[in-house]
TORDO-361131 format. One record per residue (C-alpha): x, y, z; residue number from 0. Coordinates in steps of 0.02 Angstrom, whole numbers, plus 50000, padded with zeros to 5 digits. Example, Ala and Ser with C-alpha at 12.3 -4.5 7.8 and 13.67 -1.06 7.14 Angstrom:
+-------+-------+-------+------+
!     u !     v !     w ! dogu !
+-------+-------+-------+------+
! 50615 ! 49775 ! 50390 !    0 !
! 50684 ! 49947 ! 50357 !    1 !
+-------+-------+-------+------+
This chain:
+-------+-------+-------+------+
!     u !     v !     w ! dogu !
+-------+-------+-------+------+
! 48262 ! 50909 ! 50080 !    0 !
! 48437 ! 50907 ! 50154 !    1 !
! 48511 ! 50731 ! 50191 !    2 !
! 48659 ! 50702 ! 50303 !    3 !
! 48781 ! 50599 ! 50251 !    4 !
! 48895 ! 50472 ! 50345 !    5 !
! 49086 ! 50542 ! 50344 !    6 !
! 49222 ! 50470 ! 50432 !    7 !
! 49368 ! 50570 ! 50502 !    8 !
! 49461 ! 50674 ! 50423 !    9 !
! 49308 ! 50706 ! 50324 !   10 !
! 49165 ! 50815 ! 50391 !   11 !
! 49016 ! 50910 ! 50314 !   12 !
! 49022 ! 51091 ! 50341 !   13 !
! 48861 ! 51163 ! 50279 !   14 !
! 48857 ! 51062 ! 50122 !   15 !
! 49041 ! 51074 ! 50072 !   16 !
! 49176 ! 50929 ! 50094 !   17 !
! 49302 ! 50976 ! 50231 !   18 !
! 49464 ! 50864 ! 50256 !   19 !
! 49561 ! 50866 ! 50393 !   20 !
! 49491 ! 51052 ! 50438 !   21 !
! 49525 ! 51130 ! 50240 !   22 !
! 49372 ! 51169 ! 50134 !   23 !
! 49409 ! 51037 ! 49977 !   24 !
! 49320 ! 51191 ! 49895 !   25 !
! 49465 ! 51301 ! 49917 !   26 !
! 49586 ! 51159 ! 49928 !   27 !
! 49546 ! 51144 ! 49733 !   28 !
! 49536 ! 51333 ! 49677 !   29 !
! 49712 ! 51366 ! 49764 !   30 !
! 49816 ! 51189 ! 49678 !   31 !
! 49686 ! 51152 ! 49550 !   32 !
! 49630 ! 50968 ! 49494 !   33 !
! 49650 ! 50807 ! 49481 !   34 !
! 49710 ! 50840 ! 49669 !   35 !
! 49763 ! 50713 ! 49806 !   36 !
! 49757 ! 50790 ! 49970 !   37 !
! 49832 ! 50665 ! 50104 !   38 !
! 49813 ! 50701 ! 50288 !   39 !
! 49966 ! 50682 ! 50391 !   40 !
! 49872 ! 50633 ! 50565 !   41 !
! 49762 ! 50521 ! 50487 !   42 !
! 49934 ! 50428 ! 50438 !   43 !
! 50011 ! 50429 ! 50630 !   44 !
! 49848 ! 50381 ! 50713 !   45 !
! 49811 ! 50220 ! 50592 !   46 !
! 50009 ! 50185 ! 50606 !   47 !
! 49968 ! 50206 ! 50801 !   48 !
! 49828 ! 50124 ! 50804 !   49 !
! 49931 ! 49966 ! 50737 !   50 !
! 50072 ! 49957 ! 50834 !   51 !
! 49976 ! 49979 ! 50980 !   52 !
! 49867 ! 49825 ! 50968 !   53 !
! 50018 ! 49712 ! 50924 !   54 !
! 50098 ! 49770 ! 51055 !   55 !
! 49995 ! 49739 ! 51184 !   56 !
! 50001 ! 49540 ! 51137 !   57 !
! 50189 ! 49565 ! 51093 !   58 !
! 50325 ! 49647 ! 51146 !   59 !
! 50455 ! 49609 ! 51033 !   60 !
! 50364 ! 49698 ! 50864 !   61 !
! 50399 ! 49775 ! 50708 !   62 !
! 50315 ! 49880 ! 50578 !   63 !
! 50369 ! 49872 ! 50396 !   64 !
! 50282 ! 50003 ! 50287 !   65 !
! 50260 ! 49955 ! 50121 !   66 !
! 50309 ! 50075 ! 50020 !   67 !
! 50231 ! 50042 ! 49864 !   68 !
! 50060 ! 50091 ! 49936 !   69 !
! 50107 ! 50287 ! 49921 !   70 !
! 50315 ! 50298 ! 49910 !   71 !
! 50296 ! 50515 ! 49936 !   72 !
! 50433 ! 50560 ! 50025 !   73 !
! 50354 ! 50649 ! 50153 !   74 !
! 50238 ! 50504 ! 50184 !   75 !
! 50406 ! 50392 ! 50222 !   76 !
! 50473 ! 50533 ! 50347 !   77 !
! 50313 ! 50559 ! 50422 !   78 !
! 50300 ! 50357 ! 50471 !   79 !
! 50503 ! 50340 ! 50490 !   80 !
! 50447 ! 50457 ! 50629 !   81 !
! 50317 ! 50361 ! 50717 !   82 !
! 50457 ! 50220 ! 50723 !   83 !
! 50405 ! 50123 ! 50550 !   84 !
! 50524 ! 49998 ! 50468 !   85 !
! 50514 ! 50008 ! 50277 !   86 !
! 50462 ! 49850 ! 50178 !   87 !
! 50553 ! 49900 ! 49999 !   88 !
! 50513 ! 49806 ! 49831 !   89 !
! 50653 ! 49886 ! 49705 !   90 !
! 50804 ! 49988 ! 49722 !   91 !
! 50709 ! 50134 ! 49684 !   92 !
! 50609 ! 50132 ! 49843 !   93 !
! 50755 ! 50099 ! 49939 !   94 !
! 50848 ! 50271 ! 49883 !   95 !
! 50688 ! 50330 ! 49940 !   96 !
! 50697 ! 50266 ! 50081 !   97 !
! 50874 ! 50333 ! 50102 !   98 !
! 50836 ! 50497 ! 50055 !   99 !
! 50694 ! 50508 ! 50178 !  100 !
! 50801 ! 50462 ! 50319 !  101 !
! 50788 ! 50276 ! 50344 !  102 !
! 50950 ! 50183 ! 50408 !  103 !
! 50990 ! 50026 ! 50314 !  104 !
! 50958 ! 49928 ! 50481 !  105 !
! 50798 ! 49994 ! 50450 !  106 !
! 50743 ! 49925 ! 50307 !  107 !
! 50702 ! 49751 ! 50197 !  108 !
! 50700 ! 49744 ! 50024 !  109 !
! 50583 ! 49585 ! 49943 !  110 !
! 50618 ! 49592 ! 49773 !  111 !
! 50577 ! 49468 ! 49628 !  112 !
! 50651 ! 49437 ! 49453 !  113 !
! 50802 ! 49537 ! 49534 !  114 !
! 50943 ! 49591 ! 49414 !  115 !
! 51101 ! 49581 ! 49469 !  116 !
! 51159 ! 49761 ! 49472 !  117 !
! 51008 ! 49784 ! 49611 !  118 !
! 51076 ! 49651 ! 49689 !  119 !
! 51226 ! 49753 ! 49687 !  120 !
! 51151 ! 49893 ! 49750 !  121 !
! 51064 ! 49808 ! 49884 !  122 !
! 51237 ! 49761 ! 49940 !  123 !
! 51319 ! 49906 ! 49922 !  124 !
! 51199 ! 49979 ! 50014 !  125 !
! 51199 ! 49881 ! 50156 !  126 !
! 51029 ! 49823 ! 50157 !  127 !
! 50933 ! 49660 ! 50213 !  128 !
! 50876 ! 49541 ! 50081 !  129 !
! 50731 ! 49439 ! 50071 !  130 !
! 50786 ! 49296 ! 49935 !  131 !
! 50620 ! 49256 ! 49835 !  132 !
! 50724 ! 49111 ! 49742 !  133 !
! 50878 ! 48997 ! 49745 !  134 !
! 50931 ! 49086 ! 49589 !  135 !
! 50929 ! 49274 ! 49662 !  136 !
! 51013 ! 49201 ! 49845 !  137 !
! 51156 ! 49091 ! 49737 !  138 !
! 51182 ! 49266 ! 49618 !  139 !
! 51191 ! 49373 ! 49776 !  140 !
! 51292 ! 49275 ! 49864 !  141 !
! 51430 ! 49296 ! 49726 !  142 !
! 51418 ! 49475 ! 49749 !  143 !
! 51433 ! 49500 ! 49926 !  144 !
! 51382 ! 49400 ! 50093 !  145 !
! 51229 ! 49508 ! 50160 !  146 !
! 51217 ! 49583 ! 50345 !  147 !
! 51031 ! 49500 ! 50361 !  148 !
! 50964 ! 49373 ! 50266 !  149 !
! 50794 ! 49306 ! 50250 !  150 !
! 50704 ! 49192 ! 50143 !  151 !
! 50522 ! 49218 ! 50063 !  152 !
! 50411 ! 49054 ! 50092 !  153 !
! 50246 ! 49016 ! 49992 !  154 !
! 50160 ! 48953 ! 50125 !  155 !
! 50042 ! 48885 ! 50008 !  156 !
! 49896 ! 48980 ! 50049 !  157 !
! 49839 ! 49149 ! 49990 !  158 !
! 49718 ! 49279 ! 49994 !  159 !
! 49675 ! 49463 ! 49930 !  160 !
! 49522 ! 49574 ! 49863 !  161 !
! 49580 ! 49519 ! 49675 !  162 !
! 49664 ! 49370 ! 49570 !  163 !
! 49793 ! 49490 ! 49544 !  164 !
! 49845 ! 49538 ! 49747 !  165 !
! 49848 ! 49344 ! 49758 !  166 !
! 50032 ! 49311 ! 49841 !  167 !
! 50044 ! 49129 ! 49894 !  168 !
! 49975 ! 48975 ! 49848 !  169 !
! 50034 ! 48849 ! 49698 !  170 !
! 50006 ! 48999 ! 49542 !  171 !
! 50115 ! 49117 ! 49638 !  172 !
! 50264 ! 49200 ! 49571 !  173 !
! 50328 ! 49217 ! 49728 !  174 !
! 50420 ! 49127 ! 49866 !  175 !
! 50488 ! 48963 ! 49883 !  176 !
! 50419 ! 48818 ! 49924 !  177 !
! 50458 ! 48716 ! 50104 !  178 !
! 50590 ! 48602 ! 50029 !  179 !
! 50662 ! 48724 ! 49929 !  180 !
! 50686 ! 48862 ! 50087 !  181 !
! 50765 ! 48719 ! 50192 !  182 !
! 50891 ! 48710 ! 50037 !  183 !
! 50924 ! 48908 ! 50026 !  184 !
! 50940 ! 48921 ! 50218 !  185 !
! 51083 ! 48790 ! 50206 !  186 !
! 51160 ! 48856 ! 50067 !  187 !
! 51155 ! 49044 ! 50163 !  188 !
! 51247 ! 48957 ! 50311 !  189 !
! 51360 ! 48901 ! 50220 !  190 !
! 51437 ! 49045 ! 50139 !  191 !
! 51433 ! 49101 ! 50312 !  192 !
! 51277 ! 49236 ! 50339 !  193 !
! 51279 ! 49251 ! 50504 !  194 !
! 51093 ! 49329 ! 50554 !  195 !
! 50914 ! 49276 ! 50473 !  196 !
! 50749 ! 49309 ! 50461 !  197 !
! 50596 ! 49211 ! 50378 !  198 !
! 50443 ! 49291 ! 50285 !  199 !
! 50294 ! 49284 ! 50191 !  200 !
! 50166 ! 49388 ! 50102 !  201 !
! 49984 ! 49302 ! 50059 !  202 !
! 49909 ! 49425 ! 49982 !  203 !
! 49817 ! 49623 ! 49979 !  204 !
! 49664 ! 49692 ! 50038 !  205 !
! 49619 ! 49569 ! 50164 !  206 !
! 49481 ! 49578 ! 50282 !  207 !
! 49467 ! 49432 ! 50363 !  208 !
! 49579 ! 49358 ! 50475 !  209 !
! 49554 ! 49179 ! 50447 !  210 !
! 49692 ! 49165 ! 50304 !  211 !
! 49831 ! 49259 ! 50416 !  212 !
! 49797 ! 49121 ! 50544 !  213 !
! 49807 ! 48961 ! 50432 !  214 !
! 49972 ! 49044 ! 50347 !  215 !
! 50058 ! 49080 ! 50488 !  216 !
! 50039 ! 48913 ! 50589 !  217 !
! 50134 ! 48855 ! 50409 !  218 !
! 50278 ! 48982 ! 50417 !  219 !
! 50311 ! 48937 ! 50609 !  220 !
! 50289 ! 48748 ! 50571 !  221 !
! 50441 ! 48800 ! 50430 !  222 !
! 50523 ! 48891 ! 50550 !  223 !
! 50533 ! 48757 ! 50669 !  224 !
! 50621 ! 48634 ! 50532 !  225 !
! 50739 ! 48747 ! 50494 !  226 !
! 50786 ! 48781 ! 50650 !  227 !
! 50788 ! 48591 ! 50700 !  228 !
! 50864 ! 48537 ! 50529 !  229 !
! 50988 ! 48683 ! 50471 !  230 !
! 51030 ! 48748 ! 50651 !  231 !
! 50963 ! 48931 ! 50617 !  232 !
! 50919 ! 49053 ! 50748 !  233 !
! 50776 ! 49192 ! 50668 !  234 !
! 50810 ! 49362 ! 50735 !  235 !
! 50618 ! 49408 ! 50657 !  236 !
! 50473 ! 49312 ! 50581 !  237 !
! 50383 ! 49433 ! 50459 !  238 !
! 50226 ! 49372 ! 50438 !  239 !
! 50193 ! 49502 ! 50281 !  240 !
! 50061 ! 49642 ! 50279 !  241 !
! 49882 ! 49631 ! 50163 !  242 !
! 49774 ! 49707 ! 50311 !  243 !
! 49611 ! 49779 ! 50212 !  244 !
! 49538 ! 49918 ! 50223 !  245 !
! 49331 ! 49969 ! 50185 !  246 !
! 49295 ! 50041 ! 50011 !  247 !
! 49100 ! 49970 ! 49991 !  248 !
! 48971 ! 50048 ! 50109 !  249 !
! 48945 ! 49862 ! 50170 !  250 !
! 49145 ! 49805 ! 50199 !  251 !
! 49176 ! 49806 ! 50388 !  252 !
! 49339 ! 49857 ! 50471 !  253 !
! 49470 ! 49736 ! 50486 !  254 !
! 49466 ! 49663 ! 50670 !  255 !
! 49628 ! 49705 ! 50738 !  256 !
! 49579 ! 49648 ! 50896 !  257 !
! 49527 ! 49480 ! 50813 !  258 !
! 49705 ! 49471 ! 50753 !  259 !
! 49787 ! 49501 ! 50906 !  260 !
! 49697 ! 49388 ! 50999 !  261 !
! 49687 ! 49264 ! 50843 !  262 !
! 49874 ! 49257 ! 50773 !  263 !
! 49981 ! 49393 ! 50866 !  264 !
! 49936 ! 49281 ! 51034 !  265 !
! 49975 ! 49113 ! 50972 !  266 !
! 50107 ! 49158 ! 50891 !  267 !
! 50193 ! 49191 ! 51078 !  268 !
! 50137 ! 49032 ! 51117 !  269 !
! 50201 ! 48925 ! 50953 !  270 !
! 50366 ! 49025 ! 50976 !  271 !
! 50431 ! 48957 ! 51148 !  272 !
! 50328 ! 48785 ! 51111 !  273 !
! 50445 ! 48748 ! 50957 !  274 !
! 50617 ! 48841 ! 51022 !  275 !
! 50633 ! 48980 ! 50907 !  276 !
! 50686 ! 49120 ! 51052 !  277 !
! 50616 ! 49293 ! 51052 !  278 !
! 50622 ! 49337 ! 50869 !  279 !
! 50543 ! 49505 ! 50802 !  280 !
! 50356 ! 49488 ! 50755 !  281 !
! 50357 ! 49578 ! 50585 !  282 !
! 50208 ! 49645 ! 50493 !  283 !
! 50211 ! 49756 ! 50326 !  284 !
! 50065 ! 49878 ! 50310 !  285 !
! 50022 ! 49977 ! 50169 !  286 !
! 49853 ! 50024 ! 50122 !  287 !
! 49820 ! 49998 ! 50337 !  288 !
! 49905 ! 50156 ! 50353 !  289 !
! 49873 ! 50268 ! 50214 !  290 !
! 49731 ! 50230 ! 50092 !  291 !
! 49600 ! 50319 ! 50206 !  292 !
! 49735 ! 50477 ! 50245 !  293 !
! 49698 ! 50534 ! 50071 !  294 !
! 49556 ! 50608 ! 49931 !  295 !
! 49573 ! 50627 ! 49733 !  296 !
! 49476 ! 50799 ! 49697 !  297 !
! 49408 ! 50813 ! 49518 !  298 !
! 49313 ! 50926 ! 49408 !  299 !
! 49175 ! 50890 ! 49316 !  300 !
! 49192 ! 50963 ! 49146 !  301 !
! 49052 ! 50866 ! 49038 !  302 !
! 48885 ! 50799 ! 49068 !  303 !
! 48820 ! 50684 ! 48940 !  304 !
! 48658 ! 50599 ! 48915 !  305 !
! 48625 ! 50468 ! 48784 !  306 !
! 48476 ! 50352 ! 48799 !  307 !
! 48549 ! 50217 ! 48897 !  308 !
! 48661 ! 50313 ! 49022 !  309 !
! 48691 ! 50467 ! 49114 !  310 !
! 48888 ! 50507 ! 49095 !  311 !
! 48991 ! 50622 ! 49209 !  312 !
! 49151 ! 50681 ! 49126 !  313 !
! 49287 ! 50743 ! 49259 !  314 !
! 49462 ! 50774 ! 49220 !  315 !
! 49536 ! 50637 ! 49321 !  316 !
! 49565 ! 50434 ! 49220 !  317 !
! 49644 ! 50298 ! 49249 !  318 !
! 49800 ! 50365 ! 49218 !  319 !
! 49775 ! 50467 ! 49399 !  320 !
! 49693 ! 50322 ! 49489 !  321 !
! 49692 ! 50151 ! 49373 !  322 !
! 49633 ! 50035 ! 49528 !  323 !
! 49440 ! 50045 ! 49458 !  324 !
! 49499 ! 50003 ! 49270 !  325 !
! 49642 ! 49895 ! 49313 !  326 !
! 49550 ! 49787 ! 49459 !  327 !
! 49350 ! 49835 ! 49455 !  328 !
! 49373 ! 49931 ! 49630 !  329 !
! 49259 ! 50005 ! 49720 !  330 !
! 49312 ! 50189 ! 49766 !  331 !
! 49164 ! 50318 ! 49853 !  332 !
! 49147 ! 50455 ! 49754 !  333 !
! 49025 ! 50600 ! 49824 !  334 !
! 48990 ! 50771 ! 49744 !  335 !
! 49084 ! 50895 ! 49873 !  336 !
! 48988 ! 51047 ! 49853 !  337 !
! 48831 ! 50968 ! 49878 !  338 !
! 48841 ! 50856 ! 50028 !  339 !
! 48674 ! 50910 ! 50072 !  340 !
! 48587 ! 50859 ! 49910 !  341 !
! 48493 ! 50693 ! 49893 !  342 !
! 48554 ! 50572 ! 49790 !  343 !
! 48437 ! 50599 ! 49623 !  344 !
! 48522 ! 50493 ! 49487 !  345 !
! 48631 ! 50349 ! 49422 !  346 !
! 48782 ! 50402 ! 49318 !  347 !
! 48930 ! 50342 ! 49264 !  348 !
! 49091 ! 50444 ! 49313 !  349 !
! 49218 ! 50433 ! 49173 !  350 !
! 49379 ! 50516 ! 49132 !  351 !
! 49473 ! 50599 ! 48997 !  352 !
! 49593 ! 50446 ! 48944 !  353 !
! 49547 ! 50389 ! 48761 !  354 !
! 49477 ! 50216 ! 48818 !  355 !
! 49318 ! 50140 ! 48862 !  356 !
! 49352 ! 50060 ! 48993 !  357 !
! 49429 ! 50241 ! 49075 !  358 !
! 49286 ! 50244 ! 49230 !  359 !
! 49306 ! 50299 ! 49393 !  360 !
! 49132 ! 50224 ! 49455 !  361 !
! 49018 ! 50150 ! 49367 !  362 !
! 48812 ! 50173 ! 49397 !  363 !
! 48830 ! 50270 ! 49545 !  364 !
! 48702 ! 50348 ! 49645 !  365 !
! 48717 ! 50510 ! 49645 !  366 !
! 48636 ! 50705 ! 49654 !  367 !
! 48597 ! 50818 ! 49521 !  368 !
! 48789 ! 50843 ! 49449 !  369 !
! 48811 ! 50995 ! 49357 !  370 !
! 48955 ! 51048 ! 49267 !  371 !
! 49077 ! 51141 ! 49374 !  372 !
! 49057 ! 51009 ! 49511 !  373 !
! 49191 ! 50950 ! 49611 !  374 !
! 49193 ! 50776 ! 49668 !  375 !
! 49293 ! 50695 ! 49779 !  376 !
! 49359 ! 50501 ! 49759 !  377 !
! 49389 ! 50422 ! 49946 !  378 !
! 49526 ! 50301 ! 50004 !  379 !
! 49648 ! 50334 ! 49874 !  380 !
! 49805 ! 50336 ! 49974 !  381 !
! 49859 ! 50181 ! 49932 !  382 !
! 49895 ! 50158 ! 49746 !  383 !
! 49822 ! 50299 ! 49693 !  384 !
! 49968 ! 50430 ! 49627 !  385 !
! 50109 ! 50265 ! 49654 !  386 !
! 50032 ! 50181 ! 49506 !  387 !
! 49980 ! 50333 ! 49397 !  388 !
! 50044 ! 50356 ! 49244 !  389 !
! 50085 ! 50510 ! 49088 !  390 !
! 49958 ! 50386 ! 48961 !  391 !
! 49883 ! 50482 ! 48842 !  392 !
! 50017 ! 50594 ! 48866 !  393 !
! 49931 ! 50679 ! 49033 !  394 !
! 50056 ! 50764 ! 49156 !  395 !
! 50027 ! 50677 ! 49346 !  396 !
! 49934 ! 50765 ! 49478 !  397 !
! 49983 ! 50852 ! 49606 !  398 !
! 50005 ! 50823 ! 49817 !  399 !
! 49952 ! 50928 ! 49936 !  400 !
! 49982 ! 50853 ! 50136 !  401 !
! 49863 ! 50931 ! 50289 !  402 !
! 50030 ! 50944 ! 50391 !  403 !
! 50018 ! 51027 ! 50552 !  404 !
! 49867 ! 51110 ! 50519 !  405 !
! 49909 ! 51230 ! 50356 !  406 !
! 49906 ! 51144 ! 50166 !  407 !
! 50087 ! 51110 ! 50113 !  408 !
! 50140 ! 51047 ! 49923 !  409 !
! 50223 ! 50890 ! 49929 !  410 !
! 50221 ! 50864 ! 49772 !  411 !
! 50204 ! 50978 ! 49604 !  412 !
! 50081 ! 50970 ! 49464 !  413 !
! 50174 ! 50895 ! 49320 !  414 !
! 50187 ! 51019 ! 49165 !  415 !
! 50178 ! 50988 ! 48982 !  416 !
! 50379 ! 51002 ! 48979 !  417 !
! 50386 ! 50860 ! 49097 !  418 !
! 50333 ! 50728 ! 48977 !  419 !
! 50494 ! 50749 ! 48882 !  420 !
! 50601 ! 50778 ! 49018 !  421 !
! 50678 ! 50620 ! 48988 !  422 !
! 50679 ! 50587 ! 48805 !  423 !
! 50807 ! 50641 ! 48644 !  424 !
! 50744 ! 50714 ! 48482 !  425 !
! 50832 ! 50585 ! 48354 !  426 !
! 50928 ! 50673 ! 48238 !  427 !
+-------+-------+-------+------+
């Protein structure tokens, strides 16, 4: 019996075989080979769309940061630098990205933490806004150079994300300062003469409720107010951070942007001209919003195993192509591409080639009768899927191919075997 399964665009059952964004994943994989991520360029613009449009509507003064540690390919900047994204930057690396993909300075922010001070110097020489995470890194950069912008990273003491780990506020946080503490980095900033600010904060990834962006940002514009009363600042943006979740589990529902409009983009108007604070920018910094659903992981399956406790599917991605399963027990779909139309018949467990047990892509999944030969296909890995893969075990990286008005185009090339000592020096 054939069953018909539930896709969401860009993906779409053609007679039993994954399509994305109109390609046959089939062919996608014969042509580039696997591990594969295929990203789709308009599923990219319409979630960036999608976005600005509902802030907007509540808003008008609004801008969107991309976070560019979600998926920092360089076609993925241009293609959002052209829908009129901001870049949110987190090292100096991403910022020559960010460069090199056509991003002004003006355009960008860079929210570092534990920063040396030769990135602050190339922050500076670069021209590009800072977001202070501590008294130490402002005091250390303001040595080096007085920056155009300057903003200051608050803990606003409460925090949220889909693991411990995406956790970005709230009293174990690494990050941010504290309420006293900003009032102290803001005066010291005036002081040495900055002349334009902004004020941020980050709770957390992967969040799906808007509850926690409501309760955190009543706190930043309650700080924003004191400084502003107490320090005499004007902010030419509030960035309220990014964290906007996305589904991975069958039963996760969409975040509600129209909750958060109505919910914090609405009173934050209102809480803006109550305490004073002008017509600063409404910032938000999107990652995995924008591109986690624009993109697929194709792998092979090369071994089947049985042993008496488990059915195991051997493909030739690991967690050194996607490590969010291993590193935080995520939940990725995973469906069998060239049998869409096949009833799920088994429970397996879809492992990798990495020499570790805990190298699992899903873990007693549902599934049909897989066969070797099989390709599968791993959902919503745009966002730190290739960004945090790795060469462990000594495995060249995937490749990138981007649906880009409407052919296939490489954006990025399989690593080979001569690429994983590219960068090292026989001793002699």
């Amino acid at each position: 019996m054939m069953v018909k399964r539930k896709l969401r665009e860009p993906l779409e059952d053609r007679k039993g075989t994954l399509f994305f964004d109109g390609f046959s994943v089939k062919e996608l994989a014969e042509k580039y080979d696997t591990p594969l991520y295929v990203v789709s360029e308009k599923r990219i613009r319409d979630n960036y769309n999608r976005l600005h449009d509902a802030l907007i509507r509540n808003y008008k003064y609004i801008r969107v940061y991309y976070a560019a540690k979600a998926n920092s390919n360089l076609t993925v900047l241009k293609i959002l630098k052209s829908e009129g994204a901001y870049l949110d930057t987190v090292s100096p690396g991403e910022v020559f990205m960010g460069l090199t993909s056509g991003y002004t300075p003006d355009r960008m922010l860079f929210t570092g933490t534990s920063v040396r001070n030769d990135e602050l110097k190339f922050l500076a020489d670069a021209n590009v806004a800072v977001n202070v995470d501590s008294q130490s890194e402002l005091d250390r950069l303001l040595k080096i150079a007085v920056p155009p912008v300057l903003s200051v990273r608050i803990n606003p003491e409460i925090g949220a994300g889909h693991h411990t780990h995406c956790i970005t506020a709230g009293p174990d946080s690494k990050f941010g300062l504290m309420e006293e503490d900003a009032l102290k980095a803001y005066a010291t900033a005036k002081k040495a003469r900055v002349e334009r600010f902004g004020i941020h904060m980050h709770i957390g990834s992967g969040i799906l409720d808007v509850e926690p962006y409501v309760l955190a940002v009543e706190k930043l514009l309650s700080i924003a107010k004191r400084v502003h009363d107490e320090v005499g600042i004007e902010f030419e943006f509030i960035d309220i951070g990014g964290g906007f979740g996305v589904p991975y589990k069958p039963e996760d529902q969409e975040f509600d942007l129209a909750a958060f409009a109505s919910k914090v983009v609405g009173p934050f108007k209102g809480k803006v001209t109550e305490y004073g604070l002008g017509k600063p920018f409404l910032c938000v910094e999107p990652g995995r919003y924008l591109v986690c659903d624009a993109s697929i992981l194709l792998t092979t399956v090369n071994t089947v195993k049985v042993t008496p406790s488990k059915k195991f599917v051997g493909v030739d991605a690991g967690f050194n192509t996607l490590v969010r399963p291993t590193m935080y027990g995520s939940y990725h779909p995973v469906i069998v591409a060239n049998k869409l139309g096949a009833a799920d018949k088994e429970t397996c467990d879809v492992v990798g080639p990495i020499c570790e047990s805990g190298d699992a892509l899903a873990k007693d999944r549902a599934l049909p009768l897989v066969a070797e030969g099989d390709l599968l296909a791993v959902l919503n890995v745009g966002a730190y899927g290739f960004s945090m893969s790795s060469q462990y075990n000594a495995r060249p990286r995937a490749a990138e191919v981007m649906i880009r008005q409407g052919k296939p185009m490489l954006v990025r090339k399989r690593e080979q075997l001569d690429d994983l000592m590219s960068s090292q020096r026989m001793a002699e």
